[in-house]
N, C-alpha and C positions, 0 to 999 in steps of 0.2 A: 465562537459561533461557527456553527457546520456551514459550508459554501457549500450549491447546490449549482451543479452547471448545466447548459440547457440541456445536456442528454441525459442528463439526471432529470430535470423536470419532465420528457419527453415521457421518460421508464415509468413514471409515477402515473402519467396519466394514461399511459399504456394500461396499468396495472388494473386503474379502476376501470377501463372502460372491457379490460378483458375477463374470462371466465373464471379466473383466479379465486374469486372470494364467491361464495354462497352458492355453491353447487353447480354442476355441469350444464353446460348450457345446450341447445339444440345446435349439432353441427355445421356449421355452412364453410361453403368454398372458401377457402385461406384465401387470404391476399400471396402476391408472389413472393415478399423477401420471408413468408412463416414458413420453416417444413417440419413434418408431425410425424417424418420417418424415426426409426431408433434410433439413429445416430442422431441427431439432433436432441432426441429425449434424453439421452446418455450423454452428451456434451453437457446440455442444460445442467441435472442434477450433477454431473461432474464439478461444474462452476460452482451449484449451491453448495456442497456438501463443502468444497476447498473455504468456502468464504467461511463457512459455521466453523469447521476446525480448525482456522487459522485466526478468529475473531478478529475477522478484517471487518471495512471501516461500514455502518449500515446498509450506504449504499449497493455492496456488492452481492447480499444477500436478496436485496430488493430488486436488481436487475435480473437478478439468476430468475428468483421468483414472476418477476415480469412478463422473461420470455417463456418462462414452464407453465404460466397462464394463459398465453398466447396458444399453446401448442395444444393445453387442453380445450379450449374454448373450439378450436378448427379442428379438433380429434375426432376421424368421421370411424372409429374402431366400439367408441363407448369401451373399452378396457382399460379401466381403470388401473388393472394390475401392473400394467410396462410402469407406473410410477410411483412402485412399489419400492426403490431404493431411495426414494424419495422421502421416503417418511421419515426415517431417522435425524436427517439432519431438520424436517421441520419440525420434530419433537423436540431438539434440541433448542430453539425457537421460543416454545410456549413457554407462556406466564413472566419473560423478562422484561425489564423497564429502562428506566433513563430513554439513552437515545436509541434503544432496540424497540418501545415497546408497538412501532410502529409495524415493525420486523413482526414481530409477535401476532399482533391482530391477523397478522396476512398471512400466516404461518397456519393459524387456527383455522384460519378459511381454505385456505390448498387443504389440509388435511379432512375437512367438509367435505369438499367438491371426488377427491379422494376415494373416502368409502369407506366400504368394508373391508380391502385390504390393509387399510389403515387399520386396522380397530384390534387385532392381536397384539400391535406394536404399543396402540394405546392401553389398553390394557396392563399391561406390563409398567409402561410409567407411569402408574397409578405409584406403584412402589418407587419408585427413583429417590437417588438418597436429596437432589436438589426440591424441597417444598415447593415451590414455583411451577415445576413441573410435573409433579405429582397432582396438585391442586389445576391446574390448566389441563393437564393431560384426561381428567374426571369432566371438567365441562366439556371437553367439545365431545368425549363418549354423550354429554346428558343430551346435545343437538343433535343426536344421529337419532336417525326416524328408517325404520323402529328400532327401539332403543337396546342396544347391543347387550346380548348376555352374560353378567357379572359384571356392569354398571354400580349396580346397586348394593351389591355384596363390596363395593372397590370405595365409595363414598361412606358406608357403615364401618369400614373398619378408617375412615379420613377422620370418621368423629372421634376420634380417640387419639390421632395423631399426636405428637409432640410438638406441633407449631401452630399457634392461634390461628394463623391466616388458612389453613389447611381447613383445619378444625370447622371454622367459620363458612368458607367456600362448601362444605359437604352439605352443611346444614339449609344452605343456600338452595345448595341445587338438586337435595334428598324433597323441598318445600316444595320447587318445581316440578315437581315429576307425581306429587299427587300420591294418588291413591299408589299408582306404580311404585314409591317406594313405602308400601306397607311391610313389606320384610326387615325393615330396617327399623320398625316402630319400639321392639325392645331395646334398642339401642338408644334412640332417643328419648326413652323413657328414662333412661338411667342418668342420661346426662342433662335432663331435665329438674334434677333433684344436685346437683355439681353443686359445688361450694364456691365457683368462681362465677358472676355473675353472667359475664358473658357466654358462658359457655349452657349457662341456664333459660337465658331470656332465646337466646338465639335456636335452640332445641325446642322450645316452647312454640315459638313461631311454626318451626318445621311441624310439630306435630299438628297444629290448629290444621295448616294446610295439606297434611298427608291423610288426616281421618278427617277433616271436615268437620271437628268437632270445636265446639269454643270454651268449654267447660273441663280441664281447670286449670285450661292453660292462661287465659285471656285474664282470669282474675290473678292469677298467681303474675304475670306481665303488670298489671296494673300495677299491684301492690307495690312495684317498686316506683313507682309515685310518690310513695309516701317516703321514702328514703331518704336517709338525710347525707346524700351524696349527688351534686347536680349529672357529675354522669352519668350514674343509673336512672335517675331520673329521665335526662335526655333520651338515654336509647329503649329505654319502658318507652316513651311518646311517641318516638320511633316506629318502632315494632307493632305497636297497637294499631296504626296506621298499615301497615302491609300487612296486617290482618285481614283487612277491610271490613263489608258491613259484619259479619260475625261477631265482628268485636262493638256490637254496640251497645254493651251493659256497663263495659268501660265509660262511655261519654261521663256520665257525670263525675267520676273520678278525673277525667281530661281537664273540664270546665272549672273543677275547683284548682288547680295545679295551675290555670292559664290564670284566674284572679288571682291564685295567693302568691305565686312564687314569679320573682321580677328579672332572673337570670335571662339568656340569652333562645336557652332551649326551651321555652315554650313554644319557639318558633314550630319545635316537632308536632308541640302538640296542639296548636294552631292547626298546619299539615295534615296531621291525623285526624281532625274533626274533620275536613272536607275531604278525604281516602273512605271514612266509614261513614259519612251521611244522617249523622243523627238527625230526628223525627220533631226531638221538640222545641219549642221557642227559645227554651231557656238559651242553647246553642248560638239559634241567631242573635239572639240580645247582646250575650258576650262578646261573638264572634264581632257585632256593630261596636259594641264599645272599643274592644281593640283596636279597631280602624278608628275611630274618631280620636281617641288618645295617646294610642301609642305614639311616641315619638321617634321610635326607629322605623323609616317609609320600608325595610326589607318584610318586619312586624306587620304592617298595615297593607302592605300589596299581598301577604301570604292569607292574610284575615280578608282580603274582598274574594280571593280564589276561593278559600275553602265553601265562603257565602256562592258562591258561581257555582261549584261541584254537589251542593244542597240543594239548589234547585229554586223549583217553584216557591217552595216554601219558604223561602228567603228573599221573598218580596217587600219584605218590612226595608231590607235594607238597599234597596234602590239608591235612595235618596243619598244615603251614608256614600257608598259609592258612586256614583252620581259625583258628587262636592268633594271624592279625594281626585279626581280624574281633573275636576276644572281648576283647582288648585295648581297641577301641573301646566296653566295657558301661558305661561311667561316662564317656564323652565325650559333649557335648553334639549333639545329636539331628542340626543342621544338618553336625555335621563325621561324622558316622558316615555320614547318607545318601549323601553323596557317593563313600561306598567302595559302593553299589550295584551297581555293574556289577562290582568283584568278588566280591558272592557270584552275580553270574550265571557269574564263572567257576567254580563249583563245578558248577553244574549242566552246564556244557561239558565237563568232565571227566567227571563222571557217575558211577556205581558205589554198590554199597551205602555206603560210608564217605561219598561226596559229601551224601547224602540222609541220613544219621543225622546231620553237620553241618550241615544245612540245618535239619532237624525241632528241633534243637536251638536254634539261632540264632530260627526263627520263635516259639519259645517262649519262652526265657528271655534271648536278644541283647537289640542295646539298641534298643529304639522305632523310628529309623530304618534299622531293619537290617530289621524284622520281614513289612513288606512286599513289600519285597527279598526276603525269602527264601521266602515264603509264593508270590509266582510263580515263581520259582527249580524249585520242586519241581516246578511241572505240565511240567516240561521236563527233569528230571533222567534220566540214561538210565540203563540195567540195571543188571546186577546186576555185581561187579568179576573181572576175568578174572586 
């Protein structure tokens, strides 16, 4: 176990409350022990850089970083540039785990707050022979606003990389950028036709979300429904879901997959009905039976959300919801809180009956329920139609 002592806890909270993570802050007067002279800048980064080269212990990367956020936050110059020797050691930084990956996260934020002179150096570790950094070094280019040139040319040639996880993160973050990566749409065309599934279903995603289009990728995703493998199964349920509503020709292929098949992942595609919102009854009827049957409560808490994220039109299942929530009045406090978010689906559905169950629950439910449903109501909607 890592001991943390209090100048360590000190650094930590230093860290979040300073300019470090998510961009430059507006300047104000330091306090007396910060100074934002170069020497100080050049000390700082001297410390960071020793810690990264020498793979000394977390902490000492996270101090260095502490006070280089400190400096930027009370930095009344706005040049970004002086922290330009900077970059490299927090390239060095991105995309690692274990007991760094915390290093990491705050690594990818310096590099944010940063800029543009970051963004030559990023570029560049698009190629790095470590996958981690290549694949981290592409995200935080996708977070720069506006979005640096040959981004997108740096994620098209990731889809082709030699490491799933690389592969996987382009397709990721080519999905996020939209129409913006339409240059890269032959590429994911090609790997939308791959022989290895993942790298097919996961292409197909990106493409839905790069043209806006749901046809042929959404069915070609589905079909692996029908597969007689529960992983591809799983991650088809998945995917169909971070489609959202575009993918909702799929629903009925979701809904036979949630009766027929009794594995674990239907949980996705439980998920996936209340991501894409389907229109018709049949949904809610499945979606209530779920809840009243299913015997795993992780199954029957994800089936009253997706009924929450439907809406109005999942009013039939009040009642269903309703009697899983009161079932919880004699469960202990820590396992009931955790069905919070579905009595926020009560208030998503709305209606005079949502709100008599709600008034009902904040009063006589069980203790962790009672807070939950006492904000529930400032957001319950009219009256039932």
């Amino acid at each position: 176990m890592v001991r943390v002592g209090a100048r360590q806890l000190l650094t930590l909270l230093a860290l979040v409350l300073s300019g470090c993570g998510g961009g430059t802050s507006i300047a104000v007067a330091p306090p007396p022990r910060v100074r934002t002279d170069d020497a100080a800048v050049k000390q700082t980064i001297d410390r960071l850089a020793d810690a990264v080269a020498n793979d000394r212990h977390p902490m000492a990367s996270l101090e260095a970083m502490s006070d280089l956020g400190q400096i930027m936050r009370y930095d009344g110059s706005k040049n970004t540039e002086r922290y330009l020797p900077a970059v490299d050691p927090l390239i060095q930084l991105l995309g690692v785990g274990g007991v760094f990956r915390r290093n990491a996260m705050w690594a990818e934020d310096a590099l944010l707050s940063i800029g543009v002179p970051a963004i030559p150096a990023l570029l560049e570790a698009t190629s790095a022979p470590a996958y981690h950094t290549r694949a981290a070094a592409a995200r935080v280019l996708v977070k720069m606003k506006p979005l640096p040139k040959g981004t997108t040319a740096a994620l098209a040639r990731h889809c082709i990389d030699k490491d799933d996880w690389v592969r996987e993160s382009a397709y990721q973050c080519l999905g996020k950028l939209g129409e913006r990566a339409k240059p890269a749409i032959d590429i994911l065309t090609e790997e939308a036709s791959s022989t290895d599934y993942r790298r097919r279903l996961f292409a197909r995603l990106a493409l839905v979300r790069v043209t806006g289009e749901a046809s042929p990728h959404v069915e070609d995703i589905a079909s692996f429904l029908k597969r007689p493998d529960a992983r591809k199964q799983g991650l088809a349920a998945e995917l169909l879901g971070e489609c959202g509503p575009i993918a909702h020709a799929a629903c009925p292929q979701l809904l036979l997959y949630i009766q027929d098949d009794k594995s674990w992942h239907r949980r996705m595609a439980v998920r996936s009905l209340g991501k894409i919102g389907p229109e018709s009854d049949e949904a809610v009827s499945v979606l209530i039976n779920v809840l009243e049957e299913d015997r795993w409560e992780p199954m029957r808490a994800d089936a009253a959300r997706a009924l929450g994220a439907i809406g109005p039109r999942a009013r039939p299942a009040i009642p269903a919801i309703t009697m899983a929530l009161r079932k919880l009045d004699s469960a202990p406090e820590d396992r009931a809180r955790g069905w919070g978010h579905v009595v926020d689906a009560l208030a998503k559905i709305g209606g005079d009956d949502a709100r008599d169950a709600l008034e009902d629950i904040r009063t006589n439910g069980n203790p962790g329920l009672r807070e939950a449903a006492s904000s529930a109501l400032e957001d319950v909607g009219g009256e039932n139609q």
